[in-house]
C-alpha positions, 0 to 999 in steps of 0.5 A: 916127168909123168904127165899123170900122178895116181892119187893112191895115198893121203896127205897124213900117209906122205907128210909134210916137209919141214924144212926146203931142200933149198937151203942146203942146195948145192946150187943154191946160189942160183936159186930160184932160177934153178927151179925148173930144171931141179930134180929134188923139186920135181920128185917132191912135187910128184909125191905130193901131188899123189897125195888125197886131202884127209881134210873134208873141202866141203864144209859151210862156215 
């Protein structure tokens, strides 16, 4: 696992998912113990993590 991500890429650039990995998991019958060690997981969550918010956070309601 990096302990870094670049974030070079936008959120509409990634997608999104639309439906967990979980569900058709070989493991699954372990779930959610099987969290940490799942390298499906971890690809995902680096992938997002690289992603930039297109969405401005500084806005006032």
């Amino acid at each position: 696992m990096q302990d870094s991500v670049k974030r070079d890429r936008f959120d509409f650039e990634i997608g999104y998912l639309t439906k967990s990995p979980c569900l058709r998991c070989e493991e699954r019958r372990r779930f959610p113990k099987c969290f940490a060690k799942c390298n499906t997981l971890d690809k995902l969550q680096t992938m997002l993590a690289r992603g930039i918010s297109s969405q401005s956070s500084s806005y006032e309601s």
